[in-house]
N, C-alpha and C positions, 0 to 999 in steps of 0.2 A: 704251334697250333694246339688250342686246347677244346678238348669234348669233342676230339675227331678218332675217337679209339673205334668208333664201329666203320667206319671211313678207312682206319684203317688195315682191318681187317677183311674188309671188300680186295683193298689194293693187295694184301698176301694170297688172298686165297684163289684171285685171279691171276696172280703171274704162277702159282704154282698149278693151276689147271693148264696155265699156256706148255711150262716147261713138260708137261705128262702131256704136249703133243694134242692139247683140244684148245683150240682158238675161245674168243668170248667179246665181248663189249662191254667196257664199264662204264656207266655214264653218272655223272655228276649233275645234279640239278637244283639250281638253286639261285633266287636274289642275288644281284651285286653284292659283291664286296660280304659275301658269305664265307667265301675258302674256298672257291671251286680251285681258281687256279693254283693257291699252297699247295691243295692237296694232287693235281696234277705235275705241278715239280716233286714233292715227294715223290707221285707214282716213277716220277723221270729216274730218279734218284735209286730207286732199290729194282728198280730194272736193270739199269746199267751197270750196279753192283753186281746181281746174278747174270751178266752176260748178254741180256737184251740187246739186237741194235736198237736204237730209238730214231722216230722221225717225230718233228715234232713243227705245230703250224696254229696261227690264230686266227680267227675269223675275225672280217673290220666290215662297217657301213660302209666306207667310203670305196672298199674294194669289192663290192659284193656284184659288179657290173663288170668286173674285169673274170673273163672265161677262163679258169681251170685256177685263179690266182690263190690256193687252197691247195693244190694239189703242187703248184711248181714250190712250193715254201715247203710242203713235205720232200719232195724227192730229190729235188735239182743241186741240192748241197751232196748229199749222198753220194746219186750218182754221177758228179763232177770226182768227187774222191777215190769213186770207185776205176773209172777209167784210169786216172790220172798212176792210182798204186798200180793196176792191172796190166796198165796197157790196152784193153779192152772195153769192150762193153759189155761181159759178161750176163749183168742182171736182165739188158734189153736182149735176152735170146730167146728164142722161140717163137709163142705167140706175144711176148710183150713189144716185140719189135712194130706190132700195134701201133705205140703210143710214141714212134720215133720223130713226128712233126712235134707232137709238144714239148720236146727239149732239144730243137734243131731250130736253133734262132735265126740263122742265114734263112732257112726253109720258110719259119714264122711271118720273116717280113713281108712276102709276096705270097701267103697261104688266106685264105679267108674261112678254111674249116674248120677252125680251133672255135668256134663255139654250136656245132655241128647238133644236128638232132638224125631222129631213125637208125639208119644200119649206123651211120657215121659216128654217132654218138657212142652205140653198140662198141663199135670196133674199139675204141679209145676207154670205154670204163672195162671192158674185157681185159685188152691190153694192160691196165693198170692192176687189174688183181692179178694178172699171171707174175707182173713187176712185183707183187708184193710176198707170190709162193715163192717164187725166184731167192729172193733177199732172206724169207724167213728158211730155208733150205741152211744156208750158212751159219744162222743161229737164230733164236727168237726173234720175231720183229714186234715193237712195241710203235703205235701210229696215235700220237696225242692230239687232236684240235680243239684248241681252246674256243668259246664263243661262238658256238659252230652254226646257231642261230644266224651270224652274218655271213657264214660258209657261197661264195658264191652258187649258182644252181648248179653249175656242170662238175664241181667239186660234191656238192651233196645228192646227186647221182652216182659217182664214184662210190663213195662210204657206204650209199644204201645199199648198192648191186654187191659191193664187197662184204657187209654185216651179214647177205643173205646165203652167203659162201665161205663160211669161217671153218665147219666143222671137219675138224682130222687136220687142221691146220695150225702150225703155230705163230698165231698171230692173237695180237690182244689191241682194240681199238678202246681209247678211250678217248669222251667227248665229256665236254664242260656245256651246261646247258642254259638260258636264264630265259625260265618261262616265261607267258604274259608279253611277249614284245612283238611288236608293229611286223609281220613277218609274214613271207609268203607263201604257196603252197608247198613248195619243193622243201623249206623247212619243217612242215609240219607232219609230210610225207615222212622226213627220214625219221623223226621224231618218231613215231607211230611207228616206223616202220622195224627202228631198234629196241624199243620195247617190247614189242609183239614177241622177238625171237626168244626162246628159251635160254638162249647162249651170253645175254643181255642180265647183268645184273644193277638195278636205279639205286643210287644212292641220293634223298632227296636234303640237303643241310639245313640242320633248325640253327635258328639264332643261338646265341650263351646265353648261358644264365648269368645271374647275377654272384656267385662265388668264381666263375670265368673272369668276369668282368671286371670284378675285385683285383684279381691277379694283375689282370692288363694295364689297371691304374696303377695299382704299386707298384708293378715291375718299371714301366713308364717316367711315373713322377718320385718314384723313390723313398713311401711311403703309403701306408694302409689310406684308402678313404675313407670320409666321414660317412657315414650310409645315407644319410642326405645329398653328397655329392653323386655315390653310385646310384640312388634313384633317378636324379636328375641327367647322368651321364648314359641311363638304359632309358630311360625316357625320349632322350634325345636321337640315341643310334639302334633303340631296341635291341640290344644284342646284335648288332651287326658289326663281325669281328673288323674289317677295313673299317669303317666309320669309328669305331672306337677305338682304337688303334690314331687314325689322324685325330679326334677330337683329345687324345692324349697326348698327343705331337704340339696339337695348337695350343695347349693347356701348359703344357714344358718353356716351348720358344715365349710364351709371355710372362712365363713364372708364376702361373695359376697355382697355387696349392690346392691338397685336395679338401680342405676344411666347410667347415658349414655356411661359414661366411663367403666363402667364394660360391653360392649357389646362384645368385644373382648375377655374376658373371658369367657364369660358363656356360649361361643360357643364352646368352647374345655369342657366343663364339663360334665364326665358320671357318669352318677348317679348308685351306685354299683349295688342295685336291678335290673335294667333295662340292668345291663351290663351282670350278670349273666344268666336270661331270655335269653335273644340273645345267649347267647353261647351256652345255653341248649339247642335251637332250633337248630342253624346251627347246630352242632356234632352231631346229629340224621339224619344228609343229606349223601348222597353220594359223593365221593373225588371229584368227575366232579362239582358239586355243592357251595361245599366248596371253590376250586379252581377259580371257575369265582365270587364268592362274593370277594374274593380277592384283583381280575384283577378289579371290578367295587370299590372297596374303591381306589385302586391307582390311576384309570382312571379319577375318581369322574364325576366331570361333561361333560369330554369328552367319557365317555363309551359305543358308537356305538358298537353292537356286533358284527361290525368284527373287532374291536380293542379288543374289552374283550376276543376275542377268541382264538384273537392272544398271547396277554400277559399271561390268562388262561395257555394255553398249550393244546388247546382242539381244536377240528373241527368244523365247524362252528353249523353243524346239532347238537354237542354233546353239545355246550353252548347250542343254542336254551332249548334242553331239561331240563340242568342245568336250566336255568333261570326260567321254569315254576314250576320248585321244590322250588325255591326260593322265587316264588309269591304262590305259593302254601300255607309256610311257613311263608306269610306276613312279607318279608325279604326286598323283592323287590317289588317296585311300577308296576303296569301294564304299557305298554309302551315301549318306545325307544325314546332315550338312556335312556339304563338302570338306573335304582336310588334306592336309599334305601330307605326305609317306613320312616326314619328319622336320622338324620345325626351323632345321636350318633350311630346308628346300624352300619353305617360307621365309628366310631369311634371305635369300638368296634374292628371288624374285621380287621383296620387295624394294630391297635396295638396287635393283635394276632399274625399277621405274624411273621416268625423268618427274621431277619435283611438278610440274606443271600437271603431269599426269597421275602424278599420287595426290594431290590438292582437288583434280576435279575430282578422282575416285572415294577421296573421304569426301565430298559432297555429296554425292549420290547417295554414296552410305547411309550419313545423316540422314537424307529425305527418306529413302527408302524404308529406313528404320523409326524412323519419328512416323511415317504413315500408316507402320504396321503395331503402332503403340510401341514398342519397343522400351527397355531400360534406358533412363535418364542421363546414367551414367555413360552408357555404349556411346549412344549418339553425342554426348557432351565431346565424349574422347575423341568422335571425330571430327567434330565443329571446331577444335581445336586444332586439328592439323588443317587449317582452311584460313584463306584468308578474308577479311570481313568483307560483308556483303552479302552475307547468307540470309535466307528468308527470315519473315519478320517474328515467329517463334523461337528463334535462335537463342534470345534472352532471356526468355522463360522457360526453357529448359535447361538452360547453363544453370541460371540461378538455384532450379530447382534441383539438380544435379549438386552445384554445389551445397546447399545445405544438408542434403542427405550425405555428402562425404563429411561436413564438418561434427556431424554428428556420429559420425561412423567411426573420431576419431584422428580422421585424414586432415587436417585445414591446410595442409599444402597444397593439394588437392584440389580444392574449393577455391582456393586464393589462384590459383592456375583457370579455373570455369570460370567464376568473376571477371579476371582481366580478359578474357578473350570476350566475355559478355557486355564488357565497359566497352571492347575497341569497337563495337559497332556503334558507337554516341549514341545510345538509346536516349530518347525527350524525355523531357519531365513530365510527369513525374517519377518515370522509372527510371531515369539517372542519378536521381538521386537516392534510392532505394538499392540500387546495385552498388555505387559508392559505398553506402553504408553497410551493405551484408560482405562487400570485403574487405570495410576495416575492420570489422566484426572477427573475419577470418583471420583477417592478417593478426591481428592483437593474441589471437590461441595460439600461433604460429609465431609469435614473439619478435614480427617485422616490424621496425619503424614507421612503415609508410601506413601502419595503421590512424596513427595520430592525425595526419594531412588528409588521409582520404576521410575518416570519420568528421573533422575539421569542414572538411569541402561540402561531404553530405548534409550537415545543420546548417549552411553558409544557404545551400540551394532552396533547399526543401521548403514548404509555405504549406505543408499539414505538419500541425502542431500534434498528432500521433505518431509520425515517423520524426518530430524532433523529440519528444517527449521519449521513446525509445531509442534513441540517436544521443542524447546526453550523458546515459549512467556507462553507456559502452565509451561515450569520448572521457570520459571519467578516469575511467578502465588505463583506459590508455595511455591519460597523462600522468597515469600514478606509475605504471611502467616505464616511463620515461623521466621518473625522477621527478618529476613536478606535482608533488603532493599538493603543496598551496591550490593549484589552477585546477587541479583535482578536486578537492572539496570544495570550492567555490563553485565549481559545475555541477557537482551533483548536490547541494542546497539548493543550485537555480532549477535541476529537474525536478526539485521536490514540493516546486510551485506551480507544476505546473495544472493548469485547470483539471477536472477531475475529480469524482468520489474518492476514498480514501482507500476501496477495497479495487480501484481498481488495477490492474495488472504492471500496467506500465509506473504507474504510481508507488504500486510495492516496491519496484524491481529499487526504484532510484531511490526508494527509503532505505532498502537494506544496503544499499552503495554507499551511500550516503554518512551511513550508520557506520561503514567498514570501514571507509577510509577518513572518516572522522577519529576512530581510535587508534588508526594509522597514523597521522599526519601532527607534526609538532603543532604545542599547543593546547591548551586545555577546552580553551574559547570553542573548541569545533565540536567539541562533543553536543549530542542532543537528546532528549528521550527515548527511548524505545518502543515505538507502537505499531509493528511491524504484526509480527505471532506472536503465538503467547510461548515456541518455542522459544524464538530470538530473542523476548524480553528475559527469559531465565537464563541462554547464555549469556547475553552482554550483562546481565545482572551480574552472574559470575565473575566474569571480569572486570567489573567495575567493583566487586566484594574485595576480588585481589589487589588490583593497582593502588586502592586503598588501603591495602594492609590487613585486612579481616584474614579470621583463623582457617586455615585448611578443611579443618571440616566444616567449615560452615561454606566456603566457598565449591566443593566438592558436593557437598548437598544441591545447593545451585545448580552445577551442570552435571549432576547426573538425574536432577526434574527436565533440565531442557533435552534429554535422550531419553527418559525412562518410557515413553511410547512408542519408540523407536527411532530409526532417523529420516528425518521429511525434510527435503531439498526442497527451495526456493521452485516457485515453476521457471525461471530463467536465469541463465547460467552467472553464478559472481563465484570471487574466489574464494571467500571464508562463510561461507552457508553456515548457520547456529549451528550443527551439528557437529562442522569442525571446531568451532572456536569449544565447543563442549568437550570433546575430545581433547584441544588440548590443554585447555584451564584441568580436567582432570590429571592427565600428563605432571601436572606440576603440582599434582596432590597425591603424587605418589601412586595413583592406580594406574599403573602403565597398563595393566593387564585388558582392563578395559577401555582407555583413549585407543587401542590399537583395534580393539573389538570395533571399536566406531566406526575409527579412521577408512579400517578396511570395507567395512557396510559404505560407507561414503565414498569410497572410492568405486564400487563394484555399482551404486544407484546413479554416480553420479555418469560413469563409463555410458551404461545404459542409454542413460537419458540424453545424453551427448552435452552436457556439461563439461567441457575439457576444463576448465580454470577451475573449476572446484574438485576436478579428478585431479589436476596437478598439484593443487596445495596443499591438499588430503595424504598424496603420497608424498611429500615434501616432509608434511608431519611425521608420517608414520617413520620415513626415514630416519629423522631426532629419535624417533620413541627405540627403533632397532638398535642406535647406538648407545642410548640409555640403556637397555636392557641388555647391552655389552654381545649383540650382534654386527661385527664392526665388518666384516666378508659381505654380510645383508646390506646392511645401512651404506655401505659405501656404491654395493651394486645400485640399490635402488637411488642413490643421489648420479650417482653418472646416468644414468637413463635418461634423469629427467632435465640434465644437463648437456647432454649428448650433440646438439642441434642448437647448442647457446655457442654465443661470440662476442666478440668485447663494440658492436653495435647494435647488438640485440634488446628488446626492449626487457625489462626484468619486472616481469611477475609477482607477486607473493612467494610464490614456490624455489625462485630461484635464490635470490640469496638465501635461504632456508635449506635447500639440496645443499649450497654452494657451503654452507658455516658447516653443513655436517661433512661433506666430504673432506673440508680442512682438518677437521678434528681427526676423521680416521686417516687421516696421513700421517699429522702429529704423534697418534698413539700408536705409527707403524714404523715410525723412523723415515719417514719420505721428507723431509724437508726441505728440500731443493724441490721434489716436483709438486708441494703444495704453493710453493712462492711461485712455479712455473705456471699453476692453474690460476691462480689468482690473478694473474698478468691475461693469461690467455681469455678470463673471462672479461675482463676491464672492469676488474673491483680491486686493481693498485692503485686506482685515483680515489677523490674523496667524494663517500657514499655520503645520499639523502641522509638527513635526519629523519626518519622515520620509522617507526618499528620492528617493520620484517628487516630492515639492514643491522638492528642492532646486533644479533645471533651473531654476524655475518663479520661484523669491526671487533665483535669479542674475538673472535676464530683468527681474525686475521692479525688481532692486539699480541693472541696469544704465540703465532706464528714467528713475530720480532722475535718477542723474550725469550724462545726456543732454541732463537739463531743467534742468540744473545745483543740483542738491537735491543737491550733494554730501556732505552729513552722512550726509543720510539712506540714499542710495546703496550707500557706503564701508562702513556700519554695516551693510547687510543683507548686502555680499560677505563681508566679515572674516568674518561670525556664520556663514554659509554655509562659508566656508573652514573654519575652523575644526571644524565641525561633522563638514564632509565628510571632516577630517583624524582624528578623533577616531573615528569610525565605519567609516570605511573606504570611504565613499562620493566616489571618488575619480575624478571623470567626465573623463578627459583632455582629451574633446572639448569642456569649459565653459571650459577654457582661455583658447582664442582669444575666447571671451562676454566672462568675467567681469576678465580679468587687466589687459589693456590698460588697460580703464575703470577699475580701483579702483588703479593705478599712476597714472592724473593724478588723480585725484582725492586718491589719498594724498599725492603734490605737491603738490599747492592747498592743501588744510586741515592739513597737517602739516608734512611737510618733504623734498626729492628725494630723502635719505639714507634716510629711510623707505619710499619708495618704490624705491629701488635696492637695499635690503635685501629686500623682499617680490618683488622682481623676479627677481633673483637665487638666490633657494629656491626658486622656481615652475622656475626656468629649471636648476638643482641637482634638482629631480626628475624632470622632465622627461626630463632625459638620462639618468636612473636605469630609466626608464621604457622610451624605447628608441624612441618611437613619433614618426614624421617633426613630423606636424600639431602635436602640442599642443606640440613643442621649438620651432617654428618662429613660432609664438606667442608663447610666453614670450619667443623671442630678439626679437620682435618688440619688446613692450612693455618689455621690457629697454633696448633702443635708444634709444627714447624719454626714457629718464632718464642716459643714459650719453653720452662727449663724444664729437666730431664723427667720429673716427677708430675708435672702438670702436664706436659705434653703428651706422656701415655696415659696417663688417666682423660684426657682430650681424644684421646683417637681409641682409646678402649669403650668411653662411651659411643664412638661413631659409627665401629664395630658393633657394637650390641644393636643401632638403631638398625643399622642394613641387613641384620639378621630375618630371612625370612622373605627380601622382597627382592624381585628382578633385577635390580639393576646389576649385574656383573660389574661391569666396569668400576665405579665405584667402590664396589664391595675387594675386588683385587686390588686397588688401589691406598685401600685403605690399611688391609691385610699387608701391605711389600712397607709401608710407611710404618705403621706398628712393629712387625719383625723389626726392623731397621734400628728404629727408636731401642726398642728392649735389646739388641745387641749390643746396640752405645753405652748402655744403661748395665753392660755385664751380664743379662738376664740370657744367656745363649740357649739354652734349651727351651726355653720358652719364645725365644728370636725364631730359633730352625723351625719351630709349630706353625708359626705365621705365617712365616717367607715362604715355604714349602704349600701352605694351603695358597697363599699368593702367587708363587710362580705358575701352580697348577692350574689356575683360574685365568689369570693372563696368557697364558699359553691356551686355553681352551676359545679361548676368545678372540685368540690374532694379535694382542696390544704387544707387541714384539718389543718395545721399548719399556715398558714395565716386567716384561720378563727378563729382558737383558738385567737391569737394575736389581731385581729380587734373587737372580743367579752369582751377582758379584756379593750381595749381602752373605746369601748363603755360604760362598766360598768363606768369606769372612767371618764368619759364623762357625767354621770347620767343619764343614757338609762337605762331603766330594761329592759331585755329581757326574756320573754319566755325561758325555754328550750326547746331547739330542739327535736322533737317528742310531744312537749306538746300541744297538739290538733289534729285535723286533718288538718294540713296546712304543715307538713315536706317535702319536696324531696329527694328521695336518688339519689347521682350521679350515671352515667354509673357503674360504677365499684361494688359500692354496690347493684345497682338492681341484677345484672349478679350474685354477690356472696349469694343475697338474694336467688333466684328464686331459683338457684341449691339447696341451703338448704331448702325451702319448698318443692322442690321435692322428699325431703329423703337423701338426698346424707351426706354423714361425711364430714366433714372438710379437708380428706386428699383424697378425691375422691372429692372434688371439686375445691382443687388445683389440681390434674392432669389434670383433665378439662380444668381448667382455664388457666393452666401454671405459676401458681403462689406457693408463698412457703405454707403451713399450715399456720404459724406465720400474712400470709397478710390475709388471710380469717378469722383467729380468729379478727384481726384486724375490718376490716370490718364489721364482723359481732357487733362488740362490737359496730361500730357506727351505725349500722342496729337497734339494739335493743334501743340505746338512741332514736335514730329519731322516732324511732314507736310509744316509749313508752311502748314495752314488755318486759320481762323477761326471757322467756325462746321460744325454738326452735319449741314448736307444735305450739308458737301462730302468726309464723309468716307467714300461705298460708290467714286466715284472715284479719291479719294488712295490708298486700300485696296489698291485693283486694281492702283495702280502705285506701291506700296510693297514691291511683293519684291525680298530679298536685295540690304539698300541698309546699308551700312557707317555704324557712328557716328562714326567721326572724320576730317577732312581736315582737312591741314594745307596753309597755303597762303605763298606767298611773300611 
């Protein structure tokens, strides 16, 4: 029992008033599943240590009609023992001889007085306390009744007449009490009537706190809670030690951890004991009763009682009454709008309901709520547990319900309102208006069945405004499902469609038009730009690059199409000028500001409930994290936006773009198996579009062969990539440093170095033509690599100098463990250990666990000892391993902290493996210590 210290101090300080010869009453009072009864077996407990007899007895509903059945549970064990050792009947002498019919059963059968009133009554509660001098004469009598609340009457005539005759006696009554319940006089009598006495000390139980409550989880499940679980778990049982206690029972037997990711869970969990309780309560209520607890689980937090009264089935005076049976019952909370004592009680009652009767009661709901104007939302949620057939507003609040979720964010959400808005076959022309807002949803939500239903919407429709708005989204669609061709072919045909030039619907399919024209193979599809005058300066930009114009004049370009800030399309597409501005600067070297953008575009676009340009945007910025050798970031934010993807999912702009970058940060983490397992998982092992946002995505996945040493395979998909991009104009500077390195040894290996120093060499010939630090200093990179000892450092000492100064980490360690390298080969050792050493420090700051292994063996070779990592206190762990550390000192398993994380199992066992090197521990309890005293602890020492 914990936070019962004053509890138990009450229980000492009245058995030693009893033993110094003065009787007393301790009464307990307090809510179910409080402690009354722990703390009454305690009191049992250190009585009968010091010598107390004890009787002990519990009051039930079910017995509270049976006369004296309270009082034969105190004595009749007793004095059965006592005859039995005696021989006698000692205790019954004198005047307790009184109460000799209530324990003379031969007597009982043909007696009719055992539920006696006046003298009769008299004689039997007398006789009962003289039973009780009697007994305490021997040695202390202790007289426990638990729940004395259901104490029948002739038993709590007893207790009263006896509490009112304690003093100079040794005797100690204590009573477990539970306010507030459905009870009759003769209870409320003895109540009153033991408090009143001076002899009477109340102890009333408050709930735990939340450092109790703490305890009780960890003790329970074996492990500290997330303090998100322990909100949620005082949330649900308020501090009610029995309730929290079984909701930790319930939490154990399904293997709940206590992590932040199981919050969601443990709010649906009822704990059986607690389930049955409740039921046992309510079905002792009246139909009117039963009926509005109902109406308030469906209504939950909207249950004003004239909505519960309505849904009930009752008037409004006959809930009122209801509801006080319910509070009565500690069913319901005192108040309005109604509520339940605890939300599994609402759990309970609603899964009682019969399906027929939770279907008419979310009907009611709806109306009652739709009459009172109510949120769109509410009522939508219950039009969906309903089966169609609901009045004829049902459509125009789903719908409108749902666009307010899709804008919120939600499109699952919205695609769930739609279909239930569809199954009523609303006429045209609002079937075909509904079609279309959720293919619209489905497309954000990356379902296939976008395609067919937007498909069906243009099929139906015969207003050329809702097809003219119905094309650039079927556009949308088919570009997601791989069919760029039928894609630009549909948004050319929206961009005929009748109409001024400014107006809405017209813009929307120009700028689709315009996106997936620079998208889609082919040069034939591109057109002018006469959208904004933002849009014409990014596609400007981009059309300066594809052609080969110098860096800064193409960065002039798109930082005029942002320099008044960023202005989103008024309707949602995925590459809005602001992102393409963004990333055309990206590839000019100003990472600093593409991500300035990116992030404005993401945070405008959030806003405005654009989800396909808030996805692409952070797709971008993702590439830009991993550029600037944020690989813990870039890989969280690629799993995010990947999260909810499957290998039938439709794919986006955003996804092969998350999808090239989370390959890449596996690659530079040593995960090779589980970036081949994502690529499969996502269904980008078969052969991707030709189209631009997959190229990233075939570089990543080219690069992934040659990794695994599949160099045919590899070498084959960069060329075909190269080529492609060369041919189109999709000429990603930043894939450089990805793709160049890796298909120059590879082109070495299966061909010849000459072919390789030729392909190096035009990479490294455009490059400079280009203008742009990063991708020159790549080329010269992998340039060096096939070139001899003298050219090749002088090659990577200028690539060196270029990356001086700009963000990109990655690169710039990369460049540094390659240089080291080189000058060790080259005999240059002291000037090798300068490099490698600022390299490994830089890769290790960054997470690229594979350029740090690589830079550690140079060094060894170099004649550097190094320390291992974690060997002191000077390690750091990157972003990625803090995140996977912290969840695991919280308790959480390996496979709740990838859901968390959004990561697979295999990358947390990962991490964790390198969590434990760096510390220098062994196993998982010792790492909330090594934690603590693991800041700002340096990766590399070098030692003499």
């Amino acid at each position: 029992m914990l936070e019962r210290e004053r509890e138990f101090d009450f229980v000492h300080t009245a058995l030693r008033r009893v033993l110094g010869g003065e009787g007393g009453v301790l009464m307990f009072e307090g809510a179910r599943g409080l402690g009354k009864t722990s703390l009454l077996r305690f009191l049992r407990g250190e009585a009968a240590a010091q010598g107390f007899r004890v009787l002990h007895a519990r009051g039930s509903e079910l017995e509270r009609q049976f006369p004296w059945a309270v009082v034969r549970q105190l004595f009749e064990r007793s004095l059965a023992a006592d005859v039995a050792e005696a021989g006698d009947g000692t205790p019954l002498s004198g005047p307790a001889t009184l109460i000799n019919a209530l324990f003379d059963y031969e007597q009982a059968r043909s007696s009719s007085g055992l539920a006696p009133g006046g003298e009769e009554l008299y004689s039997f509660v007398h006789g009962l306390y003289w039973l009780c001098c009697n007994l305490s004469e021997q040695q202390p009598l202790l007289l426990v009744i638990d729940d004395v609340q259901w104490a029948d009457s002739s038993s709590q005539h007893f207790l009263s007449y006896l509490i009112n005759r304690l003093e100079g006696e040794s005797i100690l009554v204590a009573l477990a009490h539970a306010p507030a319940q459905p009870q009759g006089d003769a209870t409320q009598d003895l109540v009153i009537s033991a408090c009143a006495t001076p002899l009477t000390t109340v102890a009333r139980l408050a709930p735990l706190s939340a450092d109790a409550a703490r305890e009780i989880v960890s003790t329970g499940l074996g492990s500290p809670p997330h303090e998100a679980v322990l909100r949620v778990c005082m949330a649900i049982t308020e501090g009610n030690p029995l309730h929290l206690t079984e909701l930790v029972k319930e939490m154990a037997a399904r293997e709940v951890k206590p992590a932040e990711s199981a919050v969601p869970r443990i709010r649906l969990l009822t704990p059986t004991l607690l389930a049955w309780d409740i039921r046992r309560h309510i079905s002792q209520l009246p139909k009117e009763a039963i009926a509005l607890a109902g109406a308030v689980a469906v209504l939950d937090s909207d249950a004003e009682p004239r909505h519960c009264a309505l849904v009930a089935g009752l008037k409004e005076r006959e809930a009122a009454e209801a509801a006080g049976l319910l509070r009565d019952a500690q069913i319901l909370r005192t108040g309005v709008p109604y509520a339940f004592q605890s939300p599994i009680a609402r759990h309970v009652v609603y899964a009682d309901m019969a399906a027929q009767e939770r279907h008419l009661a979310h009907r009611r709901a709806a109306m009652s709520l739709h009459a009172a104007e109510g949120d769109a939302a509410t009522v939508a949620d219950h039009l969906c547990r309903t089966d169609p057939g609901t009045p004829p507003w049902t459509v125009d609040v789903l719908c409108s319900a749902a666009r307010l979720a899709v804008k919120a964010g939600h499109p699952s959400t919205g695609v769930r309102y739609l279909r239930r808005a569809f199954a009523e076959s609303p006429p045209e022309p609002v079937g075909s208006l509904v079609l279309a807002q959720l293919g619209s949803a489905e497309l954000r939500m990356r379902h296939p069945g976008a395609v067919e239903h937007l498909a069906e919407a243009l099929r139906r429709t015969q207003d050329p405004e809702v097809s003219g708005a119905v094309r650039p989204e079927l556009a949308l669609a088919l570009a997601a499902s791989g069919r760029y061709g039928e894609a630009v072919d549909l948004a050319r045909e929206a961009c005929g469609t009748s109409g001024t030039d400014w107006e809405p619907s017209l813009i929307h399919a120009r700028t689709v038009e315009v996106m997936l024209s620079r998208m889609a193979r082919g040069r034939g599809n591109r057109r002018p730009v006469t959208v904004t005058a933002s849009a014409t300066r990014a596609h400007a930009a981009v059309e300066a690059w594809s052609r080969g114009r110098s860096a800064i004049r193409v960065a002039r370009l798109a930082g005029a199409a942002v320099e008044g800030g960023v202005e989103l399309p008024d309707r949602d597409v995925e590459l809005p000028p602001a992102s393409l501005a963004a990333w055309t600067l990206a590839q000019c070297d100003d990472l600093t500001d593409a991500e300035r953008v990116l992030t404005r575009v993401i945070r405008q676009a959030s806003a405005a409930g654009h989800l396909l340009a808030a996805a692409t945007a952070e797709s971008l910025r993702a590439r830009v994290l991993l550029d600037t050798g944020r690989l813990g970031d870039a890989e969280s934010a690629a799993r995010s936006l990947l999260r909810d993807h499957h290998d039938t999912s439709l794919a986006p702009v955003c996804t092969p773009i998350a999808a090239a970058t989370l390959v890449h940060c596996l690659i530079e983490t040593d995960r090779l198996g589980e970036a081949e397992e994502l690529v499969a998982a996502l269904g980008f092992a078969r052969r991707l579009p030709d189209a631009a946002p997959f190229v990233p995505l075939r570089i990543a996945r080219g690069r992934l062969h040659i990794r695994m040493d599949r160099y045919d395979d590899g070498l084959g998909e960069l060329l075909e990539c190269r080529e492609l991009a060369i041919q189109e104009g999709w000429l990603y500077p930043s894939s450089t440093s990805e793709y160049l390195p890796d298909a120059v040894r590879a082109l070495a290996v299966t061909r010849s170095p000459r072919a390789a120093r030729v392909l190096a060499f035009e990479e490294v010939s455009r490059c400079r033509a280009f203008g742009a630090a990063r991708p020159l200093a790549a080329a010269l990179r992998a340039f060096a690599g096939v070139a001899s000892g003298a050219k090749g450092i002088a090659h990577l000492e200028e690539a060196d100098h270029l990356l001086e100064g700009l963000p990109d980490t990655l690169e710039r360690a990369r460049t540094l463990v390659e240089l080291g390298s080189t000058l060790r080969r080259a005999g240059s050792r002291i000037e090798a250990r300068q490099r490698l050493t600022e390299g490994v420090e830089l890769a290790h700051l960054i997470g690229a666990s594979v350029l740090e292994s690589t830079a550690r063996s140079e060094l060894r070779l170099a004649g550097t000892r190094l320390a291992k990592v974690g060997d002191g206190p000077n390690t750091a762990l990157t972003p990625a391993e803090e995140r996977v550390a912290q969840k695991a000192a919280e308790g959480l398993s390996n496979k709740e902290i990838a859901q968390t994380l959004f990561v697979t199992v295999k990358t947390v066992e990962w991490h964790l493996g390198q969590v434990y090197a760096k510390l220098g521990i062994a196993k998982r309890a010792e790492l909330p210590e090594a934690l603590a005293a693991a800041c700002d602890r340096a990766p590399v020492r070098q030692t003499s």
